[in-house]
C-alpha positions as CSV (number, residue, x, y, z in Angstrom):
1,X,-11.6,18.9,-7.6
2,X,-14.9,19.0,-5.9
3,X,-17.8,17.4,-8.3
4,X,-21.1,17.6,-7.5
5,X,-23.8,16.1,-9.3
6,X,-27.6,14.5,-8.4
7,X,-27.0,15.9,-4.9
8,X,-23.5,14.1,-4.2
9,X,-20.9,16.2,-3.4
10,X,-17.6,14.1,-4.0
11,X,-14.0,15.4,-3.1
12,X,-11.5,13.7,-5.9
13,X,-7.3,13.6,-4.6
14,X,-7.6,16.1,-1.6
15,X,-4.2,18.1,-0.8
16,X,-5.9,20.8,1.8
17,X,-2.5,21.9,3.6
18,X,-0.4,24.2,1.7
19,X,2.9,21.8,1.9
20,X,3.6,18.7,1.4
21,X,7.2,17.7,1.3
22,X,9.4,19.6,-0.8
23,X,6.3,21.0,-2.4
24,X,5.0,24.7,-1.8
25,X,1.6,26.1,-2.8
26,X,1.3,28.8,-5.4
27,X,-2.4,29.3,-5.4
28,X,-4.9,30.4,-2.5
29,X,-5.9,28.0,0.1
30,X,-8.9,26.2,-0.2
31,X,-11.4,27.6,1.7
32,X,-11.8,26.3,5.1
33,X,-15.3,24.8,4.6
34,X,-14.2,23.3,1.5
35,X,-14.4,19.2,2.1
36,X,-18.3,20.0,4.5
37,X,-20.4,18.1,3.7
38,X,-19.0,15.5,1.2
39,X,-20.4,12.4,0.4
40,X,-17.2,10.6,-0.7
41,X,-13.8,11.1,-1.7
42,X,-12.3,9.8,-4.7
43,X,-8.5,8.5,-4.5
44,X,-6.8,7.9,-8.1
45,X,-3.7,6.6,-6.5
46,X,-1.5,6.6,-3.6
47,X,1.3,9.1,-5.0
48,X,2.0,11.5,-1.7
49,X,0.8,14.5,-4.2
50,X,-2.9,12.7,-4.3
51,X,-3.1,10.3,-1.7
52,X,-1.8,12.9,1.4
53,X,-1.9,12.2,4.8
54,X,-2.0,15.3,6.5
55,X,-5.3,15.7,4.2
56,X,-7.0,13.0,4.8
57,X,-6.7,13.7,8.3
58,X,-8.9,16.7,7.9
59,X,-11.7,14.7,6.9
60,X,-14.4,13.4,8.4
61,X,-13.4,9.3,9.7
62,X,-16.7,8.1,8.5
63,X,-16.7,9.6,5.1
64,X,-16.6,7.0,2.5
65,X,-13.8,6.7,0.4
66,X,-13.3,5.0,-3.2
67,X,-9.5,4.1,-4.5
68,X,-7.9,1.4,-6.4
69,X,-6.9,-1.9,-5.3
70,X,-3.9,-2.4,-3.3
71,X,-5.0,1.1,-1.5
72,X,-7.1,0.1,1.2
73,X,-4.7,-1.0,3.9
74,X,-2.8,2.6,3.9
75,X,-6.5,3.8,4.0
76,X,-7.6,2.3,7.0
77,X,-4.8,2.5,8.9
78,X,-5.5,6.2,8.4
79,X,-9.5,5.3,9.8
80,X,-11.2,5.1,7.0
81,X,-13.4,2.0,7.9
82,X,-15.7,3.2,4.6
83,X,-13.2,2.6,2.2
84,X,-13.8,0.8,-1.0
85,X,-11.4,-0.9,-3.3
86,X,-12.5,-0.4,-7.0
87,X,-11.0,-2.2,-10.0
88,X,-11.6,-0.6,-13.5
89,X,-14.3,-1.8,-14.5
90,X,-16.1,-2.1,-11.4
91,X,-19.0,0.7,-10.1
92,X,-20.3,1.6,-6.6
93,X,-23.5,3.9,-5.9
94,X,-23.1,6.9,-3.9
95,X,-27.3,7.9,-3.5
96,X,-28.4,8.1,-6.9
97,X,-24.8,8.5,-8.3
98,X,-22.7,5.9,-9.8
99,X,-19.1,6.3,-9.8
100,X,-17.5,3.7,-11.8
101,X,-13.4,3.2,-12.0
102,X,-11.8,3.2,-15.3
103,X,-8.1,2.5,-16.7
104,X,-5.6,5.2,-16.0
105,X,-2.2,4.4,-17.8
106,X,0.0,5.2,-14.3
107,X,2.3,3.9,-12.0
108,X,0.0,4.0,-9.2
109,X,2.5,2.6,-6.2
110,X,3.2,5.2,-3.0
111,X,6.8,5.1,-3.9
112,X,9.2,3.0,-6.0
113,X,9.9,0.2,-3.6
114,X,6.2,0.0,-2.3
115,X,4.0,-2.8,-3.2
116,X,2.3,-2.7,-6.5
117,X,-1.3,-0.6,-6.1
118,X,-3.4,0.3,-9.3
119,X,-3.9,4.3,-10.6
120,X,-7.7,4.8,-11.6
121,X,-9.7,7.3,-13.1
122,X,-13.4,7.7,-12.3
123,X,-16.5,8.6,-14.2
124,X,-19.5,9.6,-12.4
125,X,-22.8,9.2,-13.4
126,X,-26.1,11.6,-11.9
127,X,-27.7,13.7,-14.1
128,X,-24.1,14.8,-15.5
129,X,-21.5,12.3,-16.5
130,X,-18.0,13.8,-15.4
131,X,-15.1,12.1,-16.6
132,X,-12.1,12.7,-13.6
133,X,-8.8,11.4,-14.9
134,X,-6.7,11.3,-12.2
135,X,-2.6,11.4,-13.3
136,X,-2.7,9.0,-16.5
137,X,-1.4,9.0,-20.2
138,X,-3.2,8.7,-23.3
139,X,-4.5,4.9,-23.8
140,X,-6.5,3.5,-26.5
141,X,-9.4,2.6,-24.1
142,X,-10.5,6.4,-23.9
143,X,-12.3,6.1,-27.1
144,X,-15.0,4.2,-25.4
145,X,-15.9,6.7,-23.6
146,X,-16.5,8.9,-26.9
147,X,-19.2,11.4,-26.7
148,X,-20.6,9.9,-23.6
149,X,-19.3,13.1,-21.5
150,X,-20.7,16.1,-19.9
151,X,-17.6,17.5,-18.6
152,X,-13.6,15.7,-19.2
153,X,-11.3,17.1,-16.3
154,X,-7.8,16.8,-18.0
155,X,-4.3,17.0,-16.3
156,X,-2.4,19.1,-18.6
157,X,0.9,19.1,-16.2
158,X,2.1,18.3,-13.2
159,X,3.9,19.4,-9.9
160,X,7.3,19.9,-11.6
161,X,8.7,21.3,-14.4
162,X,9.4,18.5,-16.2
163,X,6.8,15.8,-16.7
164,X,7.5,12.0,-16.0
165,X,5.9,9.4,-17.8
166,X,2.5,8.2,-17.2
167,X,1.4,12.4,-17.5
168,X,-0.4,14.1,-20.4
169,X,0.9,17.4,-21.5
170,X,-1.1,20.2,-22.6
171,X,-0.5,18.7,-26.3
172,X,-1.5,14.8,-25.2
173,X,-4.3,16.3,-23.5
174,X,-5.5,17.8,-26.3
175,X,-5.5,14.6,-28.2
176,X,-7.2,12.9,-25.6
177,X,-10.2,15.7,-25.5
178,X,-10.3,15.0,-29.4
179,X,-11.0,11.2,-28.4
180,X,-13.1,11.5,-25.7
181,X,-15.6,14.5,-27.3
182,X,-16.7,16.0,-24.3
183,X,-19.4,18.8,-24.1
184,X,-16.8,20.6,-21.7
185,X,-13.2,20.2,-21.4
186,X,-11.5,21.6,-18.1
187,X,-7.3,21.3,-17.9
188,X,-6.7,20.2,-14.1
189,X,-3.2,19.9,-12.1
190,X,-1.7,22.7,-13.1
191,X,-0.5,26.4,-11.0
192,X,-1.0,24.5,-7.8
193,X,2.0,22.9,-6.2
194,X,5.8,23.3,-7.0
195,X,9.6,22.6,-5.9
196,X,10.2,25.0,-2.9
197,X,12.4,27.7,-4.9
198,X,11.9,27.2,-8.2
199,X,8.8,29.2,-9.0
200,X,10.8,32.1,-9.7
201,X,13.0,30.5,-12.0
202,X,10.2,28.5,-13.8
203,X,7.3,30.5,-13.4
204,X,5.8,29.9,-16.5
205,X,4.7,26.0,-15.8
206,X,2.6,27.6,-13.6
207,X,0.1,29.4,-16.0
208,X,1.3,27.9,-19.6
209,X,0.0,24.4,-19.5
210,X,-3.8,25.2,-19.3
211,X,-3.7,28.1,-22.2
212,X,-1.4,26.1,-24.4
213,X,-4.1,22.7,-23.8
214,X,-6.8,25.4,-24.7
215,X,-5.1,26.2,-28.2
216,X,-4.1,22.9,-29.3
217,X,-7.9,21.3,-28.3
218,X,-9.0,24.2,-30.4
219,X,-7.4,22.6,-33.2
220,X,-7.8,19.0,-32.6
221,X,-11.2,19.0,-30.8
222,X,-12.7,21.9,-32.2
223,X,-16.3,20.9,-30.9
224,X,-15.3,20.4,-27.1
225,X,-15.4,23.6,-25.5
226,X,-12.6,24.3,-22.9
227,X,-12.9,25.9,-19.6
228,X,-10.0,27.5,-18.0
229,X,-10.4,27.7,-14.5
230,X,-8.5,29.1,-12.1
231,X,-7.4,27.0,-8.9
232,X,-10.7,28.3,-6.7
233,X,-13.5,28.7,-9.3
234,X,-15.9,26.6,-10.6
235,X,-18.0,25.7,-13.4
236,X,-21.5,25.1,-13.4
237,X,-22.9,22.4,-16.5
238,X,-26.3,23.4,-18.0
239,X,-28.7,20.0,-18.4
């Protein structure tokens, strides 16, 4: 996702190339210009699907870059020098934008084996208040966040298609929009990425998730109003 807000354009878990191990893309390539200009990126955790290499080499070495803690070696050895380790809890400034680190319920590590490293989510605070999730489940702690929210960007699914734990479905989603009360509601990680092979098999993971999260908010959330986007489009907030 690319959120921008009181001028600061901030790129959140960039995968630019169009593989990434075993992974294909199903949707159009980000357009070439699409990471100009940023002001920061935002890194939920170090999982090869939002943490990638190849990406982050794409980008500018003196961008500045926030992620959890236990992230910041991998990061630098990569050259970012700007990087930032932030706990939940914590907040750094970006201009007149605050971007603060909250809990995401996730096993954040690179792999099984590797070191322990925390999964984040982030709000971000400038004029708008957009809540980015990252990959989490549902935890109790989202209710502080309750009607705070301009805009909740959801993961409804994953890369696969079958979910792990530490994911929200379209249905958990749902129930967290219904805790959170956003003005806007937007399903994210869906239609994107999957197993080389399998999209003509199961197909439907690929477009179900983000309608199905849309019906069930509608029943749970009724007063948060979803946005469907397609991988590409955007969304403009109104003040």
């Amino acid at each position: 996702m690319l959120i921008e807000v009181g001028g600061v354009r901030l790129l959140t878990d960039p995968l630019l190339r169009d593989r990434v191990g075993h992974l294909r893309r199903q949707s159009a390539t980000p357009a070439a210009d699409a990471a100009e200009g940023i002001h920061a990126v935002l890194v939920s955790h170090l999982h090869l699907d939002h943490l990638d290499a190849g990406s982050m080499r794409r980008l500018p070495r003196d961008v500045a870059v926030i992620a959890p803690t236990g992230a910041g070696a991998l990061l630098r050895r990569l050259g970012f020098a700007r990087t930032t380790e932030l706990p939940p809890g914590e907040q750094v400034e970006i201009g007149d934008v605050t971007v603060a680190a909250v809990p995401a319920m996730h096993d954040g590590r690179r792999h099984p084996l590797a070191p322990l490293a925390e999964a984040i989510g982030f709000v971000v605070t400038g004029g708008h208040r957009v809540y980015f999730a990252g990959d989490t489940d549902l935890y109790d702690g989202m209710a502080e966040m309750a009607g705070t929210l301009d805009a909740a960007l959801l993961p409804v699914w994953g890369w696969g298609p079958s979910l792990g734990p530490g994911h929200m479905d379209p249905e958990t989603a749902a129930r967290a929009a219904a805790m959170l009360r956003p003005r806007v509601a937007v399903p994210i990680h869906w239609g994107t990425f999957f197993p080389a092979g399998l999209a003509r098999l199961r197909g439907s993971v690929l477009v179900e998730p983000p309608l199905e999260f849309a019906r069930v908010a509608g029943k749970l959330a009724p007063g948060v109003e979803v946005r469907v986007l397609e991988p590409g489009q955007s969304l403009g907030l109104d003040p």
